[in-house]
C-alpha positions in Angstrom: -21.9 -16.9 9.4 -18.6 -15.6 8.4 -18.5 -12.0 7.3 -17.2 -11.3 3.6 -14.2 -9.3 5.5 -13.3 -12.5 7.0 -13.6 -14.7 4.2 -11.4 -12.3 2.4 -8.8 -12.5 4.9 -9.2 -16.8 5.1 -9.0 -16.6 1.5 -5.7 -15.1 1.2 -3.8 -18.4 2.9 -0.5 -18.8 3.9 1.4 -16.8 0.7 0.7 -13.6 2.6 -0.3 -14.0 5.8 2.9 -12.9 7.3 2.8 -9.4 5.6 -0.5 -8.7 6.5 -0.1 -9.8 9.7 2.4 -6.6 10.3 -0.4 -4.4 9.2 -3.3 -2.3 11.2 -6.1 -5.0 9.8 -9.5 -3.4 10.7 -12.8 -4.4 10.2 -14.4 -2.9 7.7 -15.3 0.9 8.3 -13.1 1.2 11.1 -11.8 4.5 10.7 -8.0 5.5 10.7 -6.7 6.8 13.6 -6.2 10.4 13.1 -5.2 13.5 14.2 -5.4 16.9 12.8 -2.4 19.0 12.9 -3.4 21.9 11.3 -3.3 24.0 7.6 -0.9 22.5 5.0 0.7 19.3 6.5 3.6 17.9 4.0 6.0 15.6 4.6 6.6 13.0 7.5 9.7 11.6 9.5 9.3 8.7 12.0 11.8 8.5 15.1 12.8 5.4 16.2 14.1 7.2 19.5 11.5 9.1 20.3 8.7 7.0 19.1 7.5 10.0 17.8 6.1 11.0 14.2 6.8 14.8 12.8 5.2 16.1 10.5 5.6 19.7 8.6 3.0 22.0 8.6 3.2 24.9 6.1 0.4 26.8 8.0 -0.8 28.7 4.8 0.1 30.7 2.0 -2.0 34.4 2.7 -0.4 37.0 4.7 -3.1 36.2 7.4 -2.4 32.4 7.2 -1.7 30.7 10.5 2.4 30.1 11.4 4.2 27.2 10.1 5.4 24.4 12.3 6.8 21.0 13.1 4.5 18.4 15.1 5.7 15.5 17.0 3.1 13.1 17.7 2.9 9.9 19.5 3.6 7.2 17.2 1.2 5.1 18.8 -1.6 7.6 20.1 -0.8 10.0 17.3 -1.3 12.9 19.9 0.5 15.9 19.9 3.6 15.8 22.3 5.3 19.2 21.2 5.1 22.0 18.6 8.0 24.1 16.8 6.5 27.4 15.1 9.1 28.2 12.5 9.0 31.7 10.4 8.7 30.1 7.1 6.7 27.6 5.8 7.7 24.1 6.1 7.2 21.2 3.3 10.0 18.9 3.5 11.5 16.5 6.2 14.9 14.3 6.6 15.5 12.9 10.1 19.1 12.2 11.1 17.4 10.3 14.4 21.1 9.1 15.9 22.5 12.9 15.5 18.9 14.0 16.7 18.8 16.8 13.8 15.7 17.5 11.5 16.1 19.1 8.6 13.0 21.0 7.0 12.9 22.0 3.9 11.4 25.7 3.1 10.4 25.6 -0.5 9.0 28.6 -0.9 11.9 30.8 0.4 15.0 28.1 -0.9 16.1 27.6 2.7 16.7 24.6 5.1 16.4 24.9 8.7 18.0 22.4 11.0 15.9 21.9 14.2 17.7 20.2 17.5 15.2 17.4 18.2 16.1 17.0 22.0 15.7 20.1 23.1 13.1 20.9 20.3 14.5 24.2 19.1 15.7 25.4 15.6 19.6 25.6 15.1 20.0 27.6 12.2 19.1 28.1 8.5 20.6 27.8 5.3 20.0 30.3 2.0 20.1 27.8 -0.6 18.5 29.6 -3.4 18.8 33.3 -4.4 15.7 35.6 -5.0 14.9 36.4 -8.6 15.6 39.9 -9.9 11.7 40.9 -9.7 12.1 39.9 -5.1 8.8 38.2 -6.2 10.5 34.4 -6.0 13.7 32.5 -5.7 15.5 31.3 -8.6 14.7 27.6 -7.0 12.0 26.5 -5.3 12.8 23.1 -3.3 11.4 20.0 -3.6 11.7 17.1 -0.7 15.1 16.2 1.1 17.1 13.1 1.3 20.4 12.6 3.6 23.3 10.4 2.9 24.4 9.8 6.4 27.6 7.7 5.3 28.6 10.8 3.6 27.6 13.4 5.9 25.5 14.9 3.1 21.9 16.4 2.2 20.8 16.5 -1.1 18.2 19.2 -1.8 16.9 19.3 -5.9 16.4 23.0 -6.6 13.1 23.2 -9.4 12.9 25.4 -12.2 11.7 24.3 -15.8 15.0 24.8 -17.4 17.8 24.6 -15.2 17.3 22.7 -11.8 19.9 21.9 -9.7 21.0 19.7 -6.9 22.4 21.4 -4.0 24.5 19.1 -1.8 24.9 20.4 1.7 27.3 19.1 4.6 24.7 18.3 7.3 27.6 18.6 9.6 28.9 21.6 9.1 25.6 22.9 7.2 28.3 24.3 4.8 27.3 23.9 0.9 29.6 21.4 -0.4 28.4 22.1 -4.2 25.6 23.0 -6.8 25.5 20.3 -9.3 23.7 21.9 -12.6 21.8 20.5 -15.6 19.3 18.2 -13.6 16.4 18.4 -15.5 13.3 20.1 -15.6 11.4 19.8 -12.5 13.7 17.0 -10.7 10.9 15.7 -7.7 11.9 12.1 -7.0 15.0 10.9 -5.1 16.5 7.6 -3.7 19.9 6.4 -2.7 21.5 3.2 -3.0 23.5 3.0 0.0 25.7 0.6 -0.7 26.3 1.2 -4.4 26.7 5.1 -3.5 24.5 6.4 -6.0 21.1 8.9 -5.8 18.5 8.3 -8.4 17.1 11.8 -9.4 13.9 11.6 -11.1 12.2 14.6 -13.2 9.1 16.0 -15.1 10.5 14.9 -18.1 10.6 11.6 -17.7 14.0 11.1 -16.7 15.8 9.5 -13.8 19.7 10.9 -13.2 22.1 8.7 -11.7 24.6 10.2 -9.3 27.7 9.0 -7.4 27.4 10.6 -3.9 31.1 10.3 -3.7 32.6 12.4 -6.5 29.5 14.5 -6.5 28.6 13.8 -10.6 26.1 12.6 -13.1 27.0 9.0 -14.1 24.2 8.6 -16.3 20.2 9.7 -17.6 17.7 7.5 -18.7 14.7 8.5 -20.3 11.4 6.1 -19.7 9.7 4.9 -22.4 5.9 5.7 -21.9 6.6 6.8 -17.7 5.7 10.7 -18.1 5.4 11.6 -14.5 8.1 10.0 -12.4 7.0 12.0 -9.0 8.5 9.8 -6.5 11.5 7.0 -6.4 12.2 4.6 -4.3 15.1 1.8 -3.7 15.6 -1.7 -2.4 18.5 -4.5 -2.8 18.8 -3.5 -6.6 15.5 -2.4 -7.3 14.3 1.4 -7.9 10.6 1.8 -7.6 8.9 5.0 -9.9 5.2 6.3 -9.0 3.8 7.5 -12.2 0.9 10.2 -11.4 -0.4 10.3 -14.5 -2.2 13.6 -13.9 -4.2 14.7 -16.7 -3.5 18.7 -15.6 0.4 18.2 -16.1 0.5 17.1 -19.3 -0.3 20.1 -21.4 2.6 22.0 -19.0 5.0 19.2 -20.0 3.5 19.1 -24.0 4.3 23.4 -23.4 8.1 22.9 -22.1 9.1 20.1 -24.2 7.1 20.0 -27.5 9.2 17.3 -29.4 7.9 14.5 -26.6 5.2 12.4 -27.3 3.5 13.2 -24.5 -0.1 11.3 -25.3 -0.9 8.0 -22.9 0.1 8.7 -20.0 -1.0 6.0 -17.0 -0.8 5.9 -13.6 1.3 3.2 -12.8 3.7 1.9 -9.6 7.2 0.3 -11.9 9.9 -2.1 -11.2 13.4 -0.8 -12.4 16.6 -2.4 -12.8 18.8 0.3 -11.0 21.7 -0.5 -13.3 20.2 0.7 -16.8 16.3 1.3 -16.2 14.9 -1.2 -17.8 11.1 -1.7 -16.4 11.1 -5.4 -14.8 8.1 -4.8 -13.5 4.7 -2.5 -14.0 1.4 -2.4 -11.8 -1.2 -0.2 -13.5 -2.7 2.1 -10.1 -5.5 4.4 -9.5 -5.5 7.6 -7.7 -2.7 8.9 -9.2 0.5 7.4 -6.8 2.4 9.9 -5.1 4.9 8.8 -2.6 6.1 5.5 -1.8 8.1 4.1 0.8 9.6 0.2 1.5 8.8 -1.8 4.4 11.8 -4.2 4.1 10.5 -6.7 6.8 6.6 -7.4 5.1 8.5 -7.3 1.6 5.8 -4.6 1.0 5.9 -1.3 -1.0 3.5 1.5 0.1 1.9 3.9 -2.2 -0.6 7.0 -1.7 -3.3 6.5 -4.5 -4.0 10.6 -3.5 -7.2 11.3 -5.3 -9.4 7.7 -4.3 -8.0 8.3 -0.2 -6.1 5.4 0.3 -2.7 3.6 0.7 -1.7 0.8 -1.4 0.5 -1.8 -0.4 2.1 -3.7 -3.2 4.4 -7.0 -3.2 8.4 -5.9 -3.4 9.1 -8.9 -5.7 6.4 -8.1 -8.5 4.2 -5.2 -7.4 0.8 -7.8 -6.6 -1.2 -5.8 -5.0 -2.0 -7.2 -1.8 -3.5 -5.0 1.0 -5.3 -1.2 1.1 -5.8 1.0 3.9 -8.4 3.8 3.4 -7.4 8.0 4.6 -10.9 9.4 3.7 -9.4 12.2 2.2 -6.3 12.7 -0.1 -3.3 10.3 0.6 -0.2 12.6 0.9 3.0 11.8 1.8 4.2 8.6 3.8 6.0 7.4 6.8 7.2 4.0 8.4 7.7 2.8 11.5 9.7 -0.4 10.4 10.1 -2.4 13.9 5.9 -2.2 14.0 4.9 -2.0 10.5 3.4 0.8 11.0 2.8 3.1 7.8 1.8 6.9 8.7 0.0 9.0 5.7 -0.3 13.1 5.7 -4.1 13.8 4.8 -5.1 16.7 2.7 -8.1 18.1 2.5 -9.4 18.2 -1.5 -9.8 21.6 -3.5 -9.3 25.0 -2.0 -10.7 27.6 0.3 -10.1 31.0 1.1 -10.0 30.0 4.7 -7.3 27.4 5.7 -8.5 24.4 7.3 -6.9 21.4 9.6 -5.1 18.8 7.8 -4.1 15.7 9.6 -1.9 12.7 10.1 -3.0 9.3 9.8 -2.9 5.5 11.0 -5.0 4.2 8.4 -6.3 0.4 8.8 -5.4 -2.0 5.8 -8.2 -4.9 4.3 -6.6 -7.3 2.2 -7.1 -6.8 -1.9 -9.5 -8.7 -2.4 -12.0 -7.2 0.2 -11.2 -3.8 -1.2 -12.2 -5.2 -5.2 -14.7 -6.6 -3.7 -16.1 -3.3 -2.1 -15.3 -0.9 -4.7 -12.6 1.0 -3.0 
């Protein structure tokens, strides 16, 4: 007799057995292929070249804490090939693959280092931000990476409550080009419209800034009606997707900052933008509160870490049907695709905190269509 895995997968017909097809289908309680990296593991980067997957490991945060470094693994094996110890913590990621450059992004201490990733050794680092009076902090902590490669450019948003900034850097030169001012509080999202020469810029106050990569301004802010959390962006042929988290612990921080919002109702939900004035053409209510997304243009499928319930989402470019899950055991972190496989690569966290740090990994995980995960509860 058929098992209720298969009949799922029969069920689904024709409509969408060409995206699933591109996916790691399992069955059921296969576990993800995984490998632990180490304490802290961010943000990903997948290299076409190398066939390799990095990923940035912050080590830990106590003056005991194990050294930070970049991993390479094997896309396929997801073993280790090679490890870069760097002397400060690594979160971020941008991979110029056809220059081989990596640029990590060191929150913490409002630097970027640029690491050579043919011979595997760091190149330099940037000061970005500039420590606070008190030499507790720096004025800016820094948030994820994105690089315009048409443009020769990084942009790097620099947090603070009141008045964040987006540094621009030349990623040839590693000069800064400028510090654009009056982003917003907490600006965490970004995505760039290639062709239309525009970054999206979304905050913690429900806002998304618009700006033109070329002269190096603000076009334009729109605020979201009922989208409180905008964490994460991203864009396709005129369409800008927004996680919502919808984390109940950041709301009285934002009801603090900005008291005038109506800050009650807020959802955790994957939108559908029009790029061109915001308007929402599209809204998937999520669980797990979605964290970072990423677009796998050839299975017309948008991934999304559901953090807290351990899994990755894939949802339906066109109108956000859900249509797939792939289960990490633990939290669902950040993302990475490999594009010519259809592979999707998910930091793991481990959930709550210990005194002691403890191994973090990188995962494969294996996707059962929608209706097998409803069906099982996941």
């Amino acid at each position: 007799m058929p098992s209720r895995w298969t009949l799922a997968m029969l069920a689904l017909g024709c409509t969408l057995a060409a995206p699933l097809q591109a996916q790691r289908l399992c069955a059921p309680d296969t576990p993800p292929l995984q490998n632990q990296v180490g304490p802290g593991v961010y943000e990903l980067a997948y290299s076409p070249s190398q066939q390799a997957v990095y990923a940035a490991v912050a080590g830990g945060f106590k003056d005991d804490a194990p050294p930070s470094s970049v991993v390479r693994l094997d896309a396929a094996t997801l073993q280790e090939q090679s490890r870069l110890l760097l002397p400060y913590r690594a979160f971020g990621l941008a991979l110029d693959d056809e220059k081989g450059r990596l640029y990590v992004g060191h929150s913490l201490q409002g630097r970027i280092s640029v690491v050579d990733t043919a011979r595997n050794r760091r190149l330099h680092t940037v000061q970005l931000s500039r420590p606070r009076p008190d030499g507790k902090r720096y004025e800016h902590d820094l948030r994820g990476l994105i690089l315009d490669k048409a443009n020769s450019q990084l942009f790097v948003p620099g947090l603070s409550a009141g008045d964040s900034v987006l540094f621009v850097l030349d990623s040839d030169t590693l000069v800064l080009k400028k510090t654009i001012p009056n982003l917003g509080m907490y600006p965490t999202g970004l995505a760039l419209d290639e062709a239309g020469q525009r970054l999206f810029v979304s905050t913690m106050a429900g806002e998304i800034a618009v700006v033109d990569v070329r002269t190096l301004r603000v076009l334009g802010r729109w605020t979201l009606t009922g989208v409180h959390q905008p964490v994460n962006l991203a864009y396709h042929q005129g369409r800008l997707y927004v996680a919502d988290q919808g984390l109940e612990s950041i709301t009285p921080w934002q009801q603090r900052l900005l008291p005038k919002r109506d800050w009650s109702g807020s959802r955790q939900q994957v939108l559908m933008l029009d790029p061109d004035n915001g308007q929402v053409l599209a809204a998937q209510a999520a669980r797990g509160h979605p964290l970072a997304l990423a677009v796998d243009a050839a299975a017309g499928l948008l991934y999304v870490t559901e953090r807290s319930d351990g899994r990755v989402a894939a949802y339906t470019l066109d109108g956000l049907r859900p249509v797939a899950a792939g289960l990490t055991g633990k939290l669902a972190n950040s993302l990475a695709l490999d594009a010519a496989h259809s592979r999707v690569y998910v930091s793991v966290k481990n959930p709550g905190k210990s005194e002691q740090p403890t191994g973090e990994s990188v995962a494969l995980p294996c996707f059962e269509p929608w209706t097998a995960v409803a069906q099982n509860g996941k």
